[in-house]
MARMIDO-510883 format. One line per 5 residues: their letters; for each residue x, y negated, z of N, C-alpha, C. Coordinates in nm, 3 decimals, decimal comma. Layout:
REM MARMIDO-510883
A> X:Y:Z:X:Y:Z:X:Y:Z  ...
REM end
This chain:
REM MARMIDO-510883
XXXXX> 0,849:4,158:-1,068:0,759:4,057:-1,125:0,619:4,075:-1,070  0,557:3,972:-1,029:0,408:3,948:-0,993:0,328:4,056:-1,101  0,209:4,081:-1,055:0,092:4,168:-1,133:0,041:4,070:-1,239  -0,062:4,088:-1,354:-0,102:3,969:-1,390:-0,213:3,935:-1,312  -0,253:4,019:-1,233:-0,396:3,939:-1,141:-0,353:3,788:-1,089
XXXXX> -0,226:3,878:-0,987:-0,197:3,729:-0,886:-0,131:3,625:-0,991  -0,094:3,625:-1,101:-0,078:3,527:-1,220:-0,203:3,449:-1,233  -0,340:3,513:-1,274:-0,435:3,466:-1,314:-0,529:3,390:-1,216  -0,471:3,405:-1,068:-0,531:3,362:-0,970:-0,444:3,198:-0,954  -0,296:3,220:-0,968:-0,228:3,066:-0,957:-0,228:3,010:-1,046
XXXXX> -0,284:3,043:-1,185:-0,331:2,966:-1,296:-0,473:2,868:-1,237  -0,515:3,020:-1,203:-0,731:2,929:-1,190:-0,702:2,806:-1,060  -0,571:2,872:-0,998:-0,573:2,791:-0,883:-0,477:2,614:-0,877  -0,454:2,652:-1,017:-0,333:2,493:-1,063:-0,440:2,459:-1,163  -0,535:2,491:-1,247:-0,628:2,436:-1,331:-0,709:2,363:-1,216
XXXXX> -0,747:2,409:-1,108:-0,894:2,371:-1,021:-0,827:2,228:-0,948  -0,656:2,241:-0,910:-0,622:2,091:-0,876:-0,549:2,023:-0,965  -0,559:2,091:-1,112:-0,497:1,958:-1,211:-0,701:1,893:-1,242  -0,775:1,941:-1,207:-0,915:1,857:-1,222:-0,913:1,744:-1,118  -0,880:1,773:-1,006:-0,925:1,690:-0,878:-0,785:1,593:-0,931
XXXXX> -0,675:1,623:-0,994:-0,577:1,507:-0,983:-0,621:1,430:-1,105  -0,708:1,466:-1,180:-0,764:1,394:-1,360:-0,869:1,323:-1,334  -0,987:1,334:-1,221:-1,054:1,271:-1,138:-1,016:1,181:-1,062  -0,962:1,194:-0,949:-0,862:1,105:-0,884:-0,830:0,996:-0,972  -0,759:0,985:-1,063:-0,696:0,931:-1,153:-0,823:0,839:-1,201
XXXXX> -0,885:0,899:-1,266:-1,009:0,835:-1,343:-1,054:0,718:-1,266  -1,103:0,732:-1,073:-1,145:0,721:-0,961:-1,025:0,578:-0,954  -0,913:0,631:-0,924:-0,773:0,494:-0,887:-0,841:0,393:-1,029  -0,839:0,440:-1,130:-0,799:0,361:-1,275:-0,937:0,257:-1,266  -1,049:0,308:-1,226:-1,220:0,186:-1,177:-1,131:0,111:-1,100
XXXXX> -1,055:0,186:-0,977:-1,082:0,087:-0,856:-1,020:-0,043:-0,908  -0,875:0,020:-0,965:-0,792:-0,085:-0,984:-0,905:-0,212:-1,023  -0,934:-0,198:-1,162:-1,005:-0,256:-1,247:-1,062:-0,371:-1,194  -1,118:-0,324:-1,074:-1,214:-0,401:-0,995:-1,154:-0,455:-0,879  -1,037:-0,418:-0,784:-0,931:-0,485:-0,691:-0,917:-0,608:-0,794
XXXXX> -0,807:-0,575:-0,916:-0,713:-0,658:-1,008:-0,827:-0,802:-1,027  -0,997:-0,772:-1,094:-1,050:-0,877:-1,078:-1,096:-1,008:-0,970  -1,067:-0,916:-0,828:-1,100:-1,014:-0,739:-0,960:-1,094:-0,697  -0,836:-1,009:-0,735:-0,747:-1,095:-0,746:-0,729:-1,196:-0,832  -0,766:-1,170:-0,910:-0,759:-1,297:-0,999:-0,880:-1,370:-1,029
XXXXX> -0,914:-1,341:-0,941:-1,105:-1,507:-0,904:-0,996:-1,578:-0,787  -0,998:-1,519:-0,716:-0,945:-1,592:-0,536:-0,771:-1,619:-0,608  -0,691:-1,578:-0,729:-0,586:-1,670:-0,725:-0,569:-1,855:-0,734  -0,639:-1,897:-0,833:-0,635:-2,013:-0,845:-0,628:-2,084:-0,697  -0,752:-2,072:-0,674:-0,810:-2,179:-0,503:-0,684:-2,133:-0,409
XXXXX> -0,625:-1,959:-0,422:-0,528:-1,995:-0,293:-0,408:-2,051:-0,351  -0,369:-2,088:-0,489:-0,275:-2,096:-0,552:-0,270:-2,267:-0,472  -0,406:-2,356:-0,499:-0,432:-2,480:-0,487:-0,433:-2,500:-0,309  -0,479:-2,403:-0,205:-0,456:-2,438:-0,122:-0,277:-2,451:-0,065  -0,245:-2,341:-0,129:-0,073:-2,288:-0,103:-0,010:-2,429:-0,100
XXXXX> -0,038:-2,487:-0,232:0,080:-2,598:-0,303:0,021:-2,700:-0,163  -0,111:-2,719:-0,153:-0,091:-2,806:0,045:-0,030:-2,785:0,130  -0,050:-2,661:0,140:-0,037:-2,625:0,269:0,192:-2,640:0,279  0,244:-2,587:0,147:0,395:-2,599:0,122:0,426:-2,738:0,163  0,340:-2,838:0,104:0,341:-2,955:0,097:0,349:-3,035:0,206
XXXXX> 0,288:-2,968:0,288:0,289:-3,049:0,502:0,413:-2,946:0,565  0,460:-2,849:0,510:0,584:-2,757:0,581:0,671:-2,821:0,528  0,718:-2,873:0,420:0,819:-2,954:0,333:0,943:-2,904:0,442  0,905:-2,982:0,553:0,969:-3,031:0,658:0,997:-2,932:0,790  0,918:-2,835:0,776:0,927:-2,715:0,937:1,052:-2,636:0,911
XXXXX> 1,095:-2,643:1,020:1,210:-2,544:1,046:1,174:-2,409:1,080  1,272:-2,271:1,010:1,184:-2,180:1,098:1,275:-2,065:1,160  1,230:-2,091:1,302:1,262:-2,069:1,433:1,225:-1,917:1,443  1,331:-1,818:1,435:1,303:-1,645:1,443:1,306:-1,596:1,569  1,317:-1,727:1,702:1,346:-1,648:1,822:1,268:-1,556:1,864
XXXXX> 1,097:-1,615:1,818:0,980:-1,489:1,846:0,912:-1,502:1,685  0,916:-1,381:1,637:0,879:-1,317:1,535:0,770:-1,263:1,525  0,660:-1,273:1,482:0,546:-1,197:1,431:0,547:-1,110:1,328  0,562:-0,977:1,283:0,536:-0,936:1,170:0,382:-0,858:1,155  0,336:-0,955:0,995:0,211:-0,910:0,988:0,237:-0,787:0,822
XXXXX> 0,221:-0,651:0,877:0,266:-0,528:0,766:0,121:-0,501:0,778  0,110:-0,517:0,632:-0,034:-0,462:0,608:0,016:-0,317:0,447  -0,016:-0,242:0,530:-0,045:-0,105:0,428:-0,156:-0,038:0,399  -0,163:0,097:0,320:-0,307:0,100:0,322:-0,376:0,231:0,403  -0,505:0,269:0,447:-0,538:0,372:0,520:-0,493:0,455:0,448
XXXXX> -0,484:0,540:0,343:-0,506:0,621:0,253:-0,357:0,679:0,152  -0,353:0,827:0,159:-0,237:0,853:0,126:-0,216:0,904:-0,084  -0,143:0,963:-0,088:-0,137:1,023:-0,247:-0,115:0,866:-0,344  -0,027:0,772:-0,295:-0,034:0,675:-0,389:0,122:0,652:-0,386  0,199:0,764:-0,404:0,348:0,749:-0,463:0,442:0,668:-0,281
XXXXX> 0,532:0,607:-0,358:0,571:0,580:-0,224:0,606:0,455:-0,191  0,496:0,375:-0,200:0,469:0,216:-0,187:0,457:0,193:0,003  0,387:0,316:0,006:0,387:0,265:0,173:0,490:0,316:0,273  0,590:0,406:0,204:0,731:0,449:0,280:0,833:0,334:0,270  0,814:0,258:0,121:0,910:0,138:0,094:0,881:0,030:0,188
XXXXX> 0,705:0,012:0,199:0,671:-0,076:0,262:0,720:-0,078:0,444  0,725:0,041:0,461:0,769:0,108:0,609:0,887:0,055:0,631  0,960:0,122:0,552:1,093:0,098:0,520:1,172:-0,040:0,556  1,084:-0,139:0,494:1,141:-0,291:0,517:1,084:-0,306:0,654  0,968:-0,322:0,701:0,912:-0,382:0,819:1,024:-0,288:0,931
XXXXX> 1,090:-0,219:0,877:1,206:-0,052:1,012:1,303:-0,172:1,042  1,369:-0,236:0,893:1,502:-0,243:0,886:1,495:-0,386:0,942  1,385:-0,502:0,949:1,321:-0,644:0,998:1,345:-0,601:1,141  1,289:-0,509:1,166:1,245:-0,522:1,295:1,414:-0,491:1,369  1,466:-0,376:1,307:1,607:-0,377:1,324:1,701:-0,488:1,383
XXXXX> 1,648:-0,533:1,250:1,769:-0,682:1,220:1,728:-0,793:1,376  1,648:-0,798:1,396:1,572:-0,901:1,515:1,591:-0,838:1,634  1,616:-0,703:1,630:1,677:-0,617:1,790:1,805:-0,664:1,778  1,894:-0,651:1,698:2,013:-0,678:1,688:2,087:-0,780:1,713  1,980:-0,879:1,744:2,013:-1,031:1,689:1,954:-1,076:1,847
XXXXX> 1,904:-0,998:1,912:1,826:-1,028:2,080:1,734:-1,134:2,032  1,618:-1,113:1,897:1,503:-1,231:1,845:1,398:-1,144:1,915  1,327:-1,218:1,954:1,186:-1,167:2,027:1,096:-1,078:1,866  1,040:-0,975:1,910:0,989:-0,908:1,781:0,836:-0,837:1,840  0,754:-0,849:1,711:0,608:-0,833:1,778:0,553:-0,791:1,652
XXXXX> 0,446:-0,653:1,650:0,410:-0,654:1,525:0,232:-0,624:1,516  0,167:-0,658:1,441:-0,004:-0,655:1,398:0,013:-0,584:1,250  0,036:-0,464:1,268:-0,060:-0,346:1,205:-0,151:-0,392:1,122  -0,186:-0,400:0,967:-0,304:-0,323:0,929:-0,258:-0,239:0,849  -0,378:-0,130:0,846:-0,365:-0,006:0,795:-0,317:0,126:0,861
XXXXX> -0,372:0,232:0,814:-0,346:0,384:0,921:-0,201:0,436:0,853  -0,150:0,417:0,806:-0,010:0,437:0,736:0,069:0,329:0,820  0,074:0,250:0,839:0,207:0,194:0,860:0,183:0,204:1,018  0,020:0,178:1,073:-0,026:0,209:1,226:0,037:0,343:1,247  0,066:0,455:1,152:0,111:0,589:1,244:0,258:0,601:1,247
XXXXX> 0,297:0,527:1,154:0,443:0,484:1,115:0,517:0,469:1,251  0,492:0,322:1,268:0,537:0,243:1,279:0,570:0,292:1,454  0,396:0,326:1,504:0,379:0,381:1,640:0,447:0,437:1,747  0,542:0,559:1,642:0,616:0,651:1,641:0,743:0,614:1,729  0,811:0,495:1,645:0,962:0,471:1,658:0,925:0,318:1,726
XXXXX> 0,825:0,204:1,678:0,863:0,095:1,778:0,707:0,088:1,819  0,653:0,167:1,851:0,537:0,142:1,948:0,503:0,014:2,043  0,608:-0,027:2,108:0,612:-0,109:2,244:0,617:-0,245:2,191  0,668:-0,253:2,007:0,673:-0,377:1,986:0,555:-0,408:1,909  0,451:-0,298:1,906:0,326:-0,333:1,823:0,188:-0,402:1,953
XXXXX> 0,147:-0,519:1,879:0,066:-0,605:1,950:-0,069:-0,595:1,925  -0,118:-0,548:1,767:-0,229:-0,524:1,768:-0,244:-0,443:1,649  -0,320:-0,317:1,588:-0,349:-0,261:1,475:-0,463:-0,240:1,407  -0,511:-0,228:1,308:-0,649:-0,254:1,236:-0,630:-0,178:1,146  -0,761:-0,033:1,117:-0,753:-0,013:0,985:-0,913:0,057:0,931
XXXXX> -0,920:0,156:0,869:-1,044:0,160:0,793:-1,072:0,018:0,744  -0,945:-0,112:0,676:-1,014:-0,191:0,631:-1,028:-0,197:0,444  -0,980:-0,069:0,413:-0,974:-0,018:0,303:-1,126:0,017:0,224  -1,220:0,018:0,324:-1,313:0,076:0,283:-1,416:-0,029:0,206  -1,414:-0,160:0,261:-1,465:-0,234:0,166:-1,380:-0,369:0,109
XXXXX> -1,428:-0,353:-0,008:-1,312:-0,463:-0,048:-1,293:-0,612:0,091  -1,132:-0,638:0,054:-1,100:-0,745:0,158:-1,151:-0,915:0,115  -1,233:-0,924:0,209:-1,320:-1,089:0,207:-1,259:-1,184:0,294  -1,336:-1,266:0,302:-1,287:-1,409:0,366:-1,314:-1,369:0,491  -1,493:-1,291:0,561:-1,504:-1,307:0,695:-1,384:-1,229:0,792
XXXXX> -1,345:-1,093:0,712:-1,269:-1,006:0,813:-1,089:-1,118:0,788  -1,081:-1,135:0,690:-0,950:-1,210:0,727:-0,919:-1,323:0,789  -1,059:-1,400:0,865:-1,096:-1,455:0,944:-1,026:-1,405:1,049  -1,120:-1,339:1,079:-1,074:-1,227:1,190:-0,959:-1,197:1,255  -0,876:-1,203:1,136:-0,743:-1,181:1,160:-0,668:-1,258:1,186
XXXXX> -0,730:-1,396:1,100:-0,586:-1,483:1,152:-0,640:-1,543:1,300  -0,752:-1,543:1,341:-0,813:-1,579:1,486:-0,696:-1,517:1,574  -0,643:-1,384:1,557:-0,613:-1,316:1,658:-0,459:-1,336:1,675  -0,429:-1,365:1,521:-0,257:-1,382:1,531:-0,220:-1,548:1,523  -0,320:-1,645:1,554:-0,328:-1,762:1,629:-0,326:-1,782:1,773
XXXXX> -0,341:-1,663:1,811:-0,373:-1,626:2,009:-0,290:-1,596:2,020  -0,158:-1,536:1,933:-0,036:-1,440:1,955:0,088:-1,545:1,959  0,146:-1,540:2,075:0,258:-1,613:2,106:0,389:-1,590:1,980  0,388:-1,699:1,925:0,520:-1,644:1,799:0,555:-1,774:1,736  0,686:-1,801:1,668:0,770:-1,930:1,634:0,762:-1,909:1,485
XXXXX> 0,770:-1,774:1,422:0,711:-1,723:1,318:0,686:-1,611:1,260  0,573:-1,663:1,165:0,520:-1,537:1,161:0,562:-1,507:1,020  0,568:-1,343:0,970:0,610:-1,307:0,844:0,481:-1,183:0,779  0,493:-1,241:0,692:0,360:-1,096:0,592:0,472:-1,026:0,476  0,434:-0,930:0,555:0,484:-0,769:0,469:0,383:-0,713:0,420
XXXXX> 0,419:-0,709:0,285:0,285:-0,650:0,179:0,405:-0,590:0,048  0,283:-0,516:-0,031:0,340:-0,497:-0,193:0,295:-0,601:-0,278  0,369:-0,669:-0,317:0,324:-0,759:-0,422:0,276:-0,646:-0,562  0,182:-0,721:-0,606:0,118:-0,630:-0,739:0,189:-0,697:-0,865  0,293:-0,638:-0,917:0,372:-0,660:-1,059:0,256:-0,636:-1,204
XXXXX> 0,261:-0,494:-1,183:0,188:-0,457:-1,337:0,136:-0,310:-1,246  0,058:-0,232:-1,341:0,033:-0,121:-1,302:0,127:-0,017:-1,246  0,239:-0,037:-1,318:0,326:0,070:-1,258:0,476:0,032:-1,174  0,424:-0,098:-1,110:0,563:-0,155:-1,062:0,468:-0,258:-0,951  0,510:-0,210:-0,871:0,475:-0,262:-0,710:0,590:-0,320:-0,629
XXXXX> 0,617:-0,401:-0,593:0,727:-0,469:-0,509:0,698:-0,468:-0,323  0,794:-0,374:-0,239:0,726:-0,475:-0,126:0,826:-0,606:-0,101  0,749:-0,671:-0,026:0,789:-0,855:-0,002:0,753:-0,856:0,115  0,827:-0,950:0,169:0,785:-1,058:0,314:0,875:-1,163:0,286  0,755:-1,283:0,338:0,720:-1,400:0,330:0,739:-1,454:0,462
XXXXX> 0,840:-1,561:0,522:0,813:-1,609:0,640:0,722:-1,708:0,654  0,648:-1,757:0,759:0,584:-1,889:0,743:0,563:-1,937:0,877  0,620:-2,060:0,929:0,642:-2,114:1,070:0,488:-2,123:1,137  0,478:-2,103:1,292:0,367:-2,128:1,342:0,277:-2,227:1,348  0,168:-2,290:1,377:0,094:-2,382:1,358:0,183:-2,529:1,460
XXXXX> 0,260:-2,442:1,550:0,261:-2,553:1,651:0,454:-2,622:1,610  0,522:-2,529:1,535:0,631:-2,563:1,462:0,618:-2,664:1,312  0,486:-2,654:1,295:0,467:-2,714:1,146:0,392:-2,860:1,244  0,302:-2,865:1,298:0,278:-2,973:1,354:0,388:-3,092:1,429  0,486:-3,005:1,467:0,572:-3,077:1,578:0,653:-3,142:1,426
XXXXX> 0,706:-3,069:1,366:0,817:-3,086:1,259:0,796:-3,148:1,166  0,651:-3,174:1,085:0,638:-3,214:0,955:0,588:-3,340:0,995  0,561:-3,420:0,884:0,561:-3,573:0,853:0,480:-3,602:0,765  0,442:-3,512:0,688:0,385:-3,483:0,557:0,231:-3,521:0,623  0,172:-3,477:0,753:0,067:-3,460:0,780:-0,001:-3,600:0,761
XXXXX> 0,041:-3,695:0,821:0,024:-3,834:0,810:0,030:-3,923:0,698  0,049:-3,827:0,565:-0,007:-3,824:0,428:-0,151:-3,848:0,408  -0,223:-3,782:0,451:-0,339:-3,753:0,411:-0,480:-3,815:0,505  -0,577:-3,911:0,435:-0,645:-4,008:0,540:-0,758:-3,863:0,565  -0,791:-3,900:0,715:-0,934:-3,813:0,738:-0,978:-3,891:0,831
XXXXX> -1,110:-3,837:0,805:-1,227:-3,935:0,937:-1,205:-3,900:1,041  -1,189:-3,709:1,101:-1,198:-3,678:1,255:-1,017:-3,773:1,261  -0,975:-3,638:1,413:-0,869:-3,623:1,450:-0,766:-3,584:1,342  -0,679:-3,582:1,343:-0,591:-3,543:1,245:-0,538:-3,439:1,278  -0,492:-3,391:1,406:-0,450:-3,295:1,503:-0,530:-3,160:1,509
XXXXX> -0,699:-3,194:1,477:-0,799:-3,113:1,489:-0,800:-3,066:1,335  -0,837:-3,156:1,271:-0,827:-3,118:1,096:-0,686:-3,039:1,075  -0,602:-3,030:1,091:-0,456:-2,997:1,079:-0,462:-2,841:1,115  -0,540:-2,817:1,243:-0,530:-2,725:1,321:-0,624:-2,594:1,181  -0,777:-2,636:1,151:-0,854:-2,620:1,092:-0,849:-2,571:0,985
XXXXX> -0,742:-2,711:0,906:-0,664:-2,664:0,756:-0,591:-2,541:0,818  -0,491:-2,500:0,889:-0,423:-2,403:0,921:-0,475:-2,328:0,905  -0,611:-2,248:0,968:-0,629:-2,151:1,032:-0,672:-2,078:0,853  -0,774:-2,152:0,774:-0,855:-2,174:0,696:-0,720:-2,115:0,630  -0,628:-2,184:0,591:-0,530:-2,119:0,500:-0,496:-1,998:0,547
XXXXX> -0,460:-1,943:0,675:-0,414:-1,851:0,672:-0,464:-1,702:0,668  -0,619:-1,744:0,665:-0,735:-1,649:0,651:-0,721:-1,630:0,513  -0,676:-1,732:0,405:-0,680:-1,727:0,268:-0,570:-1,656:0,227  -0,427:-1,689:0,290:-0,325:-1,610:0,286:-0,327:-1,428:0,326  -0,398:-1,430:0,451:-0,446:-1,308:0,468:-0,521:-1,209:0,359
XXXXX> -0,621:-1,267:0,332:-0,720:-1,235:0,211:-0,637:-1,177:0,085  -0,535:-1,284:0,027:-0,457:-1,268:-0,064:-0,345:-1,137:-0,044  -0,305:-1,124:0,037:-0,170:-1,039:0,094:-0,262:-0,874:0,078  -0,363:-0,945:0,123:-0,487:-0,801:0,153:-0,459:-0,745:0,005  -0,553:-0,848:-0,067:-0,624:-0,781:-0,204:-0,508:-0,743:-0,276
XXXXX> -0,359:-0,830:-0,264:-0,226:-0,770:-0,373:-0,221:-0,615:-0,318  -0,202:-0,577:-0,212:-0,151:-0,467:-0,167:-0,260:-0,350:-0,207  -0,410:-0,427:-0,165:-0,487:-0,311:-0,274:-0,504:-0,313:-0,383  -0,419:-0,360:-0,476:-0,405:-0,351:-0,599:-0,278:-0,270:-0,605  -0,187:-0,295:-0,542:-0,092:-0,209:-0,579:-0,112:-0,074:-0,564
XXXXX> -0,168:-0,062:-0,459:-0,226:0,077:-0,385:-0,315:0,158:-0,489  -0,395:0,100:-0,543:-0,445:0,195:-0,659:-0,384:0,186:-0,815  -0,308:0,090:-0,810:-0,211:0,099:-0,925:-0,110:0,225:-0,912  -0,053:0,234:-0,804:0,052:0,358:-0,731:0,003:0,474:-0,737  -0,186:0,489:-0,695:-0,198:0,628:-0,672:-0,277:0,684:-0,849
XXXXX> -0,307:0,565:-0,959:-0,345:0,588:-1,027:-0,202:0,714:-1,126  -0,077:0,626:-1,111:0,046:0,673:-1,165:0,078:0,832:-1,088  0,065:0,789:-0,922:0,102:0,973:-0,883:-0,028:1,057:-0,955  -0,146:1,029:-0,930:-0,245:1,139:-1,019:-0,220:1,171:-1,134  -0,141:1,081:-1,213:-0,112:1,096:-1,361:-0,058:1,173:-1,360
XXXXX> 0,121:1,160:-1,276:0,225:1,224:-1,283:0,178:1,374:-1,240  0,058:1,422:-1,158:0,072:1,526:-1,091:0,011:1,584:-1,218  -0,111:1,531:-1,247:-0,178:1,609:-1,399:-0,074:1,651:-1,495  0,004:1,584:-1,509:0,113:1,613:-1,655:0,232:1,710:-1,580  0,265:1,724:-1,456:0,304:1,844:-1,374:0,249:1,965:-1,379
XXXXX> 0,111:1,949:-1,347:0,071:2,097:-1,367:0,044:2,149:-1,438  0,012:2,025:-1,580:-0,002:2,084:-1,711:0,145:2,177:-1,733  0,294:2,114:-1,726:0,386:2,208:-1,751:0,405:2,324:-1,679  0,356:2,319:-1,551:0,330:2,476:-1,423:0,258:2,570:-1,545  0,110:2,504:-1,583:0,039:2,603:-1,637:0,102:2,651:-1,740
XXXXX> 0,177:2,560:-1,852:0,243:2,626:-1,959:0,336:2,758:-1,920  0,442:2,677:-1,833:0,482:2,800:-1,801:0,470:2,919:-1,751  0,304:2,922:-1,670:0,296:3,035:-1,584:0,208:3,084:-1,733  0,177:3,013:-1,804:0,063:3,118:-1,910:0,131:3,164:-2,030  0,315:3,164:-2,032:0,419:3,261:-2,085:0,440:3,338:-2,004
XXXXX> 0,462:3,334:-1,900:0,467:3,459:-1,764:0,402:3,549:-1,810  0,238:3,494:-1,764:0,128:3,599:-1,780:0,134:3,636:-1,929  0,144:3,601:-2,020:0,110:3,697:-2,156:0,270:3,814:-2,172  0,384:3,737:-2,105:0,448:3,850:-2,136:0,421:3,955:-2,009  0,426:3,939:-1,899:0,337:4,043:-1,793:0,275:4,114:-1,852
XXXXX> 0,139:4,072:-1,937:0,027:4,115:-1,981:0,075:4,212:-2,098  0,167:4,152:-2,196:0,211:4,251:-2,328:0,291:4,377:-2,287  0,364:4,384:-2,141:0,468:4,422:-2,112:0,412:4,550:-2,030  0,262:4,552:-2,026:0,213:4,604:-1,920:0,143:4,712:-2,063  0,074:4,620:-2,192:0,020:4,668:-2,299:0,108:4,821:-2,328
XXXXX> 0,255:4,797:-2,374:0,345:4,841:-2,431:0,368:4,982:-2,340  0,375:4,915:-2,245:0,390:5,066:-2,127:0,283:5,178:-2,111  0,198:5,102:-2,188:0,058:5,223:-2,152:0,067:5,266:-2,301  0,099:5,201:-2,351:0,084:5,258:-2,504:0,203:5,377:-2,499  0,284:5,371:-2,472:0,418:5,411:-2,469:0,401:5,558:-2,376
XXXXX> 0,328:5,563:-2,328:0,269:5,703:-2,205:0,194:5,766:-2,292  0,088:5,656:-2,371:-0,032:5,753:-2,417:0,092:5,844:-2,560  0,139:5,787:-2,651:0,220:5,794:-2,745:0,319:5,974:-2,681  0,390:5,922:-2,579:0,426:6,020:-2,522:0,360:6,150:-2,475  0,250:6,144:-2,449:0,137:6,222:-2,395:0,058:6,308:-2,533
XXXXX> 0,046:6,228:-2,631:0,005:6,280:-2,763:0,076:6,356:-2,815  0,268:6,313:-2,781:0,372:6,411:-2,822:0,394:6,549:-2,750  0,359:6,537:-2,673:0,390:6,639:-2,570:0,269:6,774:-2,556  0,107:6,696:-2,605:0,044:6,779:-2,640:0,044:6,857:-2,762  0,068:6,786:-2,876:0,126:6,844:-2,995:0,291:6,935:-3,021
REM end
């Protein structure tokens, strides 16, 4: 059996990271707070752009010969295993589309699924982005994004994310959604709606505009789930080491009594022996 020193050292040393996991925790439980609200300002308007934008696809067919997958995960690890599940699906997609001889192409965000992913289909990744964790996700950077996967040759494109359930239940999902130039050729719906310019140009515009909004949205669910996930592993680890410590602080007192008894038990002997 251990001494009680080195006992009292993996005690001080499971107390000092059940703090940093009760912190942590505290730290996930704000963020959420404040992710969860900007999701639900920006739901309505993309809710209202969505039901348009469904509304002119009515009609698009969608064509998997070249595939885009857009997997957005998050930089940042200790949040349970939302971004192995999330891995997980974008492995078995990409699978399914080798298998099938579908053209396959993927845009990265995040340093988790970017180191993932790198590893095993490197050659089919087209572009990756991350540190975008660091400030909450807005309209200009998801701009950004859909600029680039508008330049990217593809028939359709799909978003892989965690949908945000409740705090302790994260889903991942993908969503297909046909390219700008499959929804133009195919739908009918467009010629619905009177506008002053071009219709071709407005069309193009509405697209992009939505899919920056779609972006935005896919963003902010996944960082909600993401600190919903790591709020639950900090929990789980605190209420772990609380039972480590229980048990190591029966160890140490019987160590400690066991060690009492033996010295008593010498001196006792020692008193007999002088008498």
């Amino acid at each position: 059996m251990a001494s009680t020193k080195e006992f009292k050292v993996r005690i001080k040393s499971i107390t000092s990271i059940q703090k940093i996991t009760k912190a942590m925790k505290m730290v996930a439980a704000s963020k959420l707070r404040m992710v969860q609200k900007n999701l639900e300002a920006i739901r309505p308007h993309f809710q209202a752009v969505d039901s348009i934008m469904k509304e002119i696809c009515a009609s698009a067919t969608y064509n998997h010969d070249k595939r885009l997958l857009l997997i957005i995960s998050s930089d940042r690890g200790l949040c349970g295993g939302i971004n192995t599940n999330l891995i997980k699906l974008a492995k078995s997609m990409v699978n399914s589309s080798i298998k099938k001889d579908q053209g396959i192409s993927l845009f990265v965000l995040g340093e988790k699924g970017k180191d993932s992913l790198q590893r095993t289909h490197g050659k089919y990744m087209q572009d990756c982005l991350s540190e975008l964790t660091k400030k909450p996700a807005n309209f200009g950077a998801s701009s950004l994004i859909a600029e680039s996967i508008l330049t990217l040759e593809h028939t359709t494109c799909t978003f892989v994310y965690n949908e945000f359930k409740s705090a302790i239940n994260q889903v991942p999902t993908s969503e297909d959604f046909p390219s700008v130039e499959s929804v133009a050729l195919s739908s009918e719906n467009v010629n619905d709606y009177e506008v002053e310019e071009d219709k071709s140009e407005v069309f193009y515009d509405f697209f992009e505009y939505f899919l920056a909004m779609k972006i935005q949205y896919c963003m902010l669910q996944n960082a909600t789930s993401e600190q919903g996930a790591r709020m639950n592993a900090m929990d789980s680890a605190s209420r772990n080491a609380s039972d480590i410590l229980d048990r190591l602080t029966l160890v140490y007192n019987k160590a400690r009594q066991a060690a009492i008894t033996g010295e008593l038990i010498e001196i006792i002997s020692c008193a007999s022996a002088v008498s």
